[in-house]
N, C-alpha and C positions, 0 to 999 in steps of 0.2 A: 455488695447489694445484689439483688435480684436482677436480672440482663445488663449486668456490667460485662466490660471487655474478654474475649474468653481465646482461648488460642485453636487454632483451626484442628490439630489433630484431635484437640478432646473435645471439640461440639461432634466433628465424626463421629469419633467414639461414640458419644452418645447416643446419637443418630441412629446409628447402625454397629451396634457392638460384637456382633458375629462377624461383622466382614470389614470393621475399620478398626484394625488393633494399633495401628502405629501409636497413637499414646504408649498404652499400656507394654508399648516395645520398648518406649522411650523413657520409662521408668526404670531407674538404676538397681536391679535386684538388690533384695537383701541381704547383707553379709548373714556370715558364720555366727557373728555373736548379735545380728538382730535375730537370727531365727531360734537361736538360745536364749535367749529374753522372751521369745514371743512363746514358747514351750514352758517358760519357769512362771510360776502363778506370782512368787513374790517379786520378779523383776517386770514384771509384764508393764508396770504403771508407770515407768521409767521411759518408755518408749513413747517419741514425740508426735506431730501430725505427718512431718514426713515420712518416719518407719509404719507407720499405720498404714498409710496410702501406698508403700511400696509391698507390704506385706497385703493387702487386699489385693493389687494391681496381680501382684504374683501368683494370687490362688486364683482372679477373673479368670486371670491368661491358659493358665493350665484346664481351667473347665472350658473355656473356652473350646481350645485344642480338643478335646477328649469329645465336645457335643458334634466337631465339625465332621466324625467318623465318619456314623452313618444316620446322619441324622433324621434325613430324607425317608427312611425305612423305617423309623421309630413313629410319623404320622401319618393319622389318616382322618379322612374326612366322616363326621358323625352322618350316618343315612338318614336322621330323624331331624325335622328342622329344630328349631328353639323355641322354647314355650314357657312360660310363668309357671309351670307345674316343675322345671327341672332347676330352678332357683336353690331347692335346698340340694340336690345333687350336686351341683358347681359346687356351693360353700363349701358341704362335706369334703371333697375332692382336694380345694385348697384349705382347708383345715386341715389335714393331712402334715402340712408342711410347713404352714403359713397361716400365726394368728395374729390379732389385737387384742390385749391386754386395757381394763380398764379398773380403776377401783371400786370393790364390789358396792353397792348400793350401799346405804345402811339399812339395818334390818326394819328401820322405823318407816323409813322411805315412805313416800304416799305412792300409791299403784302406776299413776301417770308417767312419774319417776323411773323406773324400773324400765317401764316400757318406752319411755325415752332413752335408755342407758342400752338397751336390747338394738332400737333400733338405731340407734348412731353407731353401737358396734357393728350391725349387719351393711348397715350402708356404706362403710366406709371398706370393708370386704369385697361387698359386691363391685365398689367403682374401682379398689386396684385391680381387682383380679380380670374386666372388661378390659382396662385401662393397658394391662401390661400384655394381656391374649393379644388384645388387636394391635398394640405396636409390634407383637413377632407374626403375626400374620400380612401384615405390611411389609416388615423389613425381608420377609422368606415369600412374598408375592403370591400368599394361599387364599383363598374364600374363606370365609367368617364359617366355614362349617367346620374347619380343623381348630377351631379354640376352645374346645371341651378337651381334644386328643394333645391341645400344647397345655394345657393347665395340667394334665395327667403328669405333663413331665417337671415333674419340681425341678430336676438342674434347670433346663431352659427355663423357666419361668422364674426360678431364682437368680441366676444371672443375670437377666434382664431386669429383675427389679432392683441388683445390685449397683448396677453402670449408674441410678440414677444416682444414690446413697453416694458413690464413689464421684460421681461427675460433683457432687456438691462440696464434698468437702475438697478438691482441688482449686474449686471457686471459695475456698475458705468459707462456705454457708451452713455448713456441717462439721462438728469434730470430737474424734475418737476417742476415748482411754478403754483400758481393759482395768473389771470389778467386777468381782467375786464369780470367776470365771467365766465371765459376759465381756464380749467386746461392744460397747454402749456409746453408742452415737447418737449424741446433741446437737439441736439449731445452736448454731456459732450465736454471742451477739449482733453481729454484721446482720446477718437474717431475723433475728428477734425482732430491729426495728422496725420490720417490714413487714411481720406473720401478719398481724392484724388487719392489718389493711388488704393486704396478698385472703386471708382467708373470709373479711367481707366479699371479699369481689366475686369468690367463687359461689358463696351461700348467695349474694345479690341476682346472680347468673342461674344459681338453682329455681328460686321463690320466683323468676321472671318466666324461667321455663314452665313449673308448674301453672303460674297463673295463666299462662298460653293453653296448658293442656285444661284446665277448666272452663276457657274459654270453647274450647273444643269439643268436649264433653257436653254442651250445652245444646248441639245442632246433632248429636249421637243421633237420640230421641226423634227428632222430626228425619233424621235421614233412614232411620233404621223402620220408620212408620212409612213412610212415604216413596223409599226406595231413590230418592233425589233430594235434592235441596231449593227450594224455589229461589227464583231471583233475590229479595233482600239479602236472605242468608247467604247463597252465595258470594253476594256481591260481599258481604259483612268478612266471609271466612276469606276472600281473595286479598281485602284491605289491609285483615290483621298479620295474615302470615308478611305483606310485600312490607306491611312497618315492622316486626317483628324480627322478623327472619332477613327482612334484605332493606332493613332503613332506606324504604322507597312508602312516602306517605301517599296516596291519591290525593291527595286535598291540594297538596303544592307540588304535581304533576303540569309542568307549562304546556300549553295550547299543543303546541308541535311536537311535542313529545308523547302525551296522551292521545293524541290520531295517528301515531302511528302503528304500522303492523305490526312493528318486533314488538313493541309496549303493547299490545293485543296479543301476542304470539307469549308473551311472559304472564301473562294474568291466565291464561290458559292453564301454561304448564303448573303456575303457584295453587287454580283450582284443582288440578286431575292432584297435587301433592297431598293437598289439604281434604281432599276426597279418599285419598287412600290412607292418610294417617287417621280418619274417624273411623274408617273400616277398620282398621290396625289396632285401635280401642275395643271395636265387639269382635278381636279375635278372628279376624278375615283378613290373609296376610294375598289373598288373591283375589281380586278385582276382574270382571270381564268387560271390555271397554264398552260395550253398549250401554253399561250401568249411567255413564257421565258422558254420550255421546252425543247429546242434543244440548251441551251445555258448553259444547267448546268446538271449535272448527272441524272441518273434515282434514286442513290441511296439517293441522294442530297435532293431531293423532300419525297423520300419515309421519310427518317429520321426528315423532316422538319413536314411532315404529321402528323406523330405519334406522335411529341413531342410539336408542337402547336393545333391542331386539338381541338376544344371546340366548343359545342352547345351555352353553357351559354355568358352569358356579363363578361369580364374578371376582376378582378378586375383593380384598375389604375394602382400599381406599382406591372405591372408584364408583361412578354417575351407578354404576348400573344396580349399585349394593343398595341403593337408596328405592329407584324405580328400576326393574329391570321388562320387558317384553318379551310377553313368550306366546303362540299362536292366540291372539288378541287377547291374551290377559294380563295383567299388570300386577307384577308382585313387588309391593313392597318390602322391601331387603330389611338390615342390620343398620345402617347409619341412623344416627339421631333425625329429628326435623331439621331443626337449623342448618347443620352441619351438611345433609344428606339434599337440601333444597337448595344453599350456594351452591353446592358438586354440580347437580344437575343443569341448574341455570349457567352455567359458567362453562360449562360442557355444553351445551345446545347454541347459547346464545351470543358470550362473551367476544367472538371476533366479527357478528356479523355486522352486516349494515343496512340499515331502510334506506328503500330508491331514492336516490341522489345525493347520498350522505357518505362524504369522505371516512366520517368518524365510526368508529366500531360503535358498536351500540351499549360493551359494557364500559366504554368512556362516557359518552354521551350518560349515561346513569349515572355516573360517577359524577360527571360535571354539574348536576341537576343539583347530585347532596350535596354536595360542593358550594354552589354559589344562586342555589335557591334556594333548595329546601328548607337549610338551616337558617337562612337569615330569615324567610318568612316565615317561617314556626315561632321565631323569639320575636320576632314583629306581632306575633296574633297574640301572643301572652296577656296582651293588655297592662301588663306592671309597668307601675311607675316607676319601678325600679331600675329598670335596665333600661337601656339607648342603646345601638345596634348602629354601629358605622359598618361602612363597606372595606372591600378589598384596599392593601395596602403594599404597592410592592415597589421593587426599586425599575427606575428605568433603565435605559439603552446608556443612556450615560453619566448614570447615577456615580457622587463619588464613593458612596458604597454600595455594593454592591451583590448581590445574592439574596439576600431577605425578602418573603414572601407569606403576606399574610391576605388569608383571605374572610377574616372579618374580626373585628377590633367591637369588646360587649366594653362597655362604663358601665360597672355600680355605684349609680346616682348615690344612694344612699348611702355607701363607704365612702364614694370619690374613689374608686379603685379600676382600674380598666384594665382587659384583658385581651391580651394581644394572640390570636385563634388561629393556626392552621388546619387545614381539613385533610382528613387523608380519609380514602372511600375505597374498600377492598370487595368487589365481588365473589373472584374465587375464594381469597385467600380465608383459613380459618384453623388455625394453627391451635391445636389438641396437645399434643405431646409438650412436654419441656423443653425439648431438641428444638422442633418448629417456632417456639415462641423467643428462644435465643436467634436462631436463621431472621427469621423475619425483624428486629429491633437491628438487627444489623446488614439487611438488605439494603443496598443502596437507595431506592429509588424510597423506601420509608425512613432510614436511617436521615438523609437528605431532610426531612421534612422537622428534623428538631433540630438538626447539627450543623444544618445550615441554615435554611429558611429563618427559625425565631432566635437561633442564638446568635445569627451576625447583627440583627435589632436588636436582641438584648445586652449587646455588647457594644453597639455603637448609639444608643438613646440620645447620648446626649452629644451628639456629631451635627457639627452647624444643619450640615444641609439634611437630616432625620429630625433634627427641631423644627425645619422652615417646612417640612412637608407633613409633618402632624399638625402643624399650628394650618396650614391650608386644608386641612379634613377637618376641620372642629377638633380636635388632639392636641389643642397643646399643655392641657391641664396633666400629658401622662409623664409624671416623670422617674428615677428610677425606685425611688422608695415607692410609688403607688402603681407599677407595673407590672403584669405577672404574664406569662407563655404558657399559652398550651396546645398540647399536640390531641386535638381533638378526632376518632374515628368510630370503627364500626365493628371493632373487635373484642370482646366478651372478656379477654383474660386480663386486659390493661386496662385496670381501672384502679384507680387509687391511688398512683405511681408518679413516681417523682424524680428527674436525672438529670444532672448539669442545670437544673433549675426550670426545667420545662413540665411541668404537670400531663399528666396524661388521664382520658376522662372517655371514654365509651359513650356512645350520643345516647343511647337510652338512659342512661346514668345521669350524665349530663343535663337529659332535658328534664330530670326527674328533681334533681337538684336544682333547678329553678324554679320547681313550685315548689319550697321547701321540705327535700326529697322524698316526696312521693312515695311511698312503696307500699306493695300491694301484700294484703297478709291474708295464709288460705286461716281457715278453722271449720270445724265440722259445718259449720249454718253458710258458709259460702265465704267469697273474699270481700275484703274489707279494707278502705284505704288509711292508712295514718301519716303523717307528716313529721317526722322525729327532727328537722331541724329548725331550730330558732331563729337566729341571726348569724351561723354561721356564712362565711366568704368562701367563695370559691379556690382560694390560694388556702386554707385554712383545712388544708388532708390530715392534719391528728385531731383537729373541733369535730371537723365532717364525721369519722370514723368512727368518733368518741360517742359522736349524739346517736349513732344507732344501736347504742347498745346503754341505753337510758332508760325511761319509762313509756309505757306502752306496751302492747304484748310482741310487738315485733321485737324492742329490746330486752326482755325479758326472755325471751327465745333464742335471741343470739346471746347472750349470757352463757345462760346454761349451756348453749352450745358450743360454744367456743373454750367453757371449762372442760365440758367432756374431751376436746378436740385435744387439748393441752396437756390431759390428765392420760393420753390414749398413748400405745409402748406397742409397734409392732415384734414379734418374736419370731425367728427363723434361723435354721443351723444350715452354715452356707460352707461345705468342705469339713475343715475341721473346726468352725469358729461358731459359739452361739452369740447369734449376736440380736442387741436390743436396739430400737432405733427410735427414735421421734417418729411420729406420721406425719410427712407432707404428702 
């Protein structure tokens, strides 16, 4: 399955495939008669998942070796920034070396058709080729301005897109045979169960991003007239990015935490963000701070000054690739919104503290989502449906011990209750594959399933776990009407399911309690629909199933999920062509 157990030299590897070869050392070469098998067309099929993985391991490792020459001499930085006008220059450059394959239309096709068929092929183009530039401009510590000069170079960029192909099928998620001179790699079963729900989450994460940028796109017009944004709107555009982008509601902001100055000091920098991603819309990637100077501190700017302020090209995954400062101007970098406004806030803010407060202030935020926010959002739903108990956790000398929940939902209406941890990540926002393995197996998150809800879900029915749920109003939960989940704030865990703990993204989450909610663009503007009926919250294949039912949202993920299914990346990697599924 998907972030199951994985061995440390091969997350490395993944991680960092140029400079953590120990895997790939520790793969047993291929004999004399695997590599004469792998040469003979009619013996080739013969060969199992292990001679496949030693025989790819073997060709990584020697490209590998051959790119570490001089590789350093082979890039350079483009002198021209990036612009919507060089979109088809990238593609052409990786078409070169690296297509996707889809079945042609039929010639009857209605026009919409086609142009849906066009553009799932481009899109899925454009997000590897982003995808895989910026993970070697990270792993080689360059600025986002050498990822036109790393796409130039197909080894490297084939490489790299190999380690993932290979890290999967070692996770047995992927697997090989050679046909009709193709070496052709499958989603294993093990990953089948999992595509759909793995590939909602992502198309869920897209439709919520776009519906942000049309929320964005709406204040263009008055900023581009007016040169500023008046108070409502800003205050509008400060609200949506802090729920948005940093699951920080104003509405369930407490007394003491809304007066203070870091939480003044963060609505700041979320408008100077949200000021330069509308400028970033009409094509002004450069801002002069007078623009938004009477709309946020003098001290706001000064601190903003000092601590992004750079001559040089930044590198990509860093605060300054998002906002950087350069003699009072403010350019908006390469990082997404979301992604690029955690960086920043987390870089400025995350260890300080408001006078007279022990606590860092990106805990103190953390604690808010934690054990306010979320319980009074499902408290204001007004449903009769759900009842919202508080924290549940063991004592000083509990006779079990570790288990930590900090809110318990009953569906009144099943009779079902759900036992809730909160996990609240400021910086963290893990992009790559590599990052999303690190982080399920970080301690301090790992902890929050593997200890926190599975030592309650394994001790429910323990005298003294009976006597202190029957004392909260709980004693109706028993093990058949009991479910865990690792509830947070992280985009890619949605849908997900381990050792029996559900995993649910709060936006997701809260969207799924107005029977899920989602927001659908179409040319006349967006548009809410509701695709679930009476699906439960423990119920991830019902959940999954009803969005891609009736309505145009599932009508949409249909077709899309056929093309996604239907799609065969192609690339000749050394001496092998090889076809592959697209994840």
């Amino acid at each position: 399955m998907l972030y199951g157990p994985v061995a440390k030299d091969l997350l490395d590897f993944l991680h960092d495939p140029l400079h953590n070869t120990q895997y790939l050392d520790g793969l047993k070469p291929p004999s004399w008669g695997i590599r004469l098998m792998a040469r003979t067309p009619l013996l080739r099929r013969a060969l199992d998942q292990g001679h496949i993985i030693r025989l790819l391991g073997q060709r990584l490792r020697a490209e590998i070796d051959s790119l570490k020459v001089d590789l350093d001499q082979q890039l350079s930085a483009d002198p021209q920034p990036p612009s919507l006008d060089d979109v088809p220059r990238w593609l052409a450059t990786l078409g070169n070396y690296f297509d996707i394959d889809l079945p042609a239309p039929p010639r009857d096709a209605p026009e919409h058709f086609t142009d849906r068929w066009l553009e799932h092929r481009e899109s899925h183009l454009w997000a590897k080729l982003g995808y895989t530039c910026n993970r070697i401009t990270e792993n080689l510590r360059l600025p986002s301005s050498y990822n036109f000069s790393i796409l130039q170079h197909s080894r490297l960029w084939l490489a790299y897109y190999l380690s993932e192909s290979l890290f999967l099928m070692a996770q047995g998620l992927m697997l090989g045979h050679f046909r009709n001179g193709h070496l052709v790699l499958r989603f294993s079963p093990l990953l089948e169960r999992e595509l759909k729900s793995y590939w909602l989450s992502e198309v869920s994460e897209y439709h919520s991003n776009s519906a942000d940028q049309r929320q964005l796109q709406t204040l263009q017009q008055t900023l581009v007239q007016l040169g500023h944004l008046p108070p409502p709107q800003s205050t509008f555009l400060v609200d949506l990015l802090l729920d948005k982008c940093l699951s920080i509601h104003a509405q369930y902001i407490q007394g003491e935490l809304k007066n203070s100055p870091l939480y003044q000091y963060l609505r700041d920098i979320v408008y100077i963000a949200g000021h330069l991603q509308i400028r970033a819309l009409c094509g002004q990637q450069r801002t002069h701070y007078s623009e938004f100077a009477h709309q946020v501190s003098p001290a706001t700017l000064s601190l903003m000054a000092s601590a992004l302020s750079s001559a040089e090209a930044p590198p990509f995954n860093s605060p300054q690739n998002f906002i950087q400062v350069q003699d009072g101007f403010y350019l908006r970098g390469a990082l997404n919104l979301k992604y690029g406004l955690k960086k920043v806030v987390g870089h400025l803010l995350i260890k300080q503290k408001n006078p007279g407060s022990k606590e860092d202030f990106g805990n103190t935020l953390g604690n808010n989502f934690e054990r306010d926010y979320i319980v009074n959002y499902i408290r204001a739903l007004e449903s009769e449906r759900y009842k919202v108990y508080g924290e549940l956790k063991a004592g000083n000398h509990a006779q079990v011990k570790g288990y930590d929940v900090d809110l318990v939902l009953h569906d009144q209406a099943h009779d079902q209750y759900y036992f809730i941890q909160v996990k609240y990540r400021l910086r963290d926002q893990p992009t790559y594959l590599s990052e999303q393995y690190q982080l399920m197996f970080r301690d301090d998150f790992h902890r929050g399933y593997a200890k926190q809800l599975l030592i309650l879900k394994q001790h429910l029915n323990h005298p003294s776990i009976r006597q202190k749920l029957a004392q909260n109003g709980l004693a109706g939960a028993r093990e058949d009407n009991s479910h865990f989940i690792l509830l947070h704030n992280l985009p890619f865990l949605n849908y997900h399911q381990t050792q029996g703990v559900l995993f649910y993204e709060w936006n997701r989450f809260r969207n799924l309690l107005k029977a899920g909610r989602i927001s659908v663009l179409s040319p006349g503007g967006i548009s809410q629909e509701q695709p679930l009926d009476d699906q439960q919250l423990w119920q991830l294949e019902r959940i999954v199933e009803a969005h891609f039912q009736d309505g145009q949202s599932g009508h949409n993920n249909r077709l899309n999920y056929a093309l996604y299914r239907a799609s065969r990346v192609r690339y000749r990697f050394a001496d092998l062509d090889i076809v592959s599924d697209l994840f």
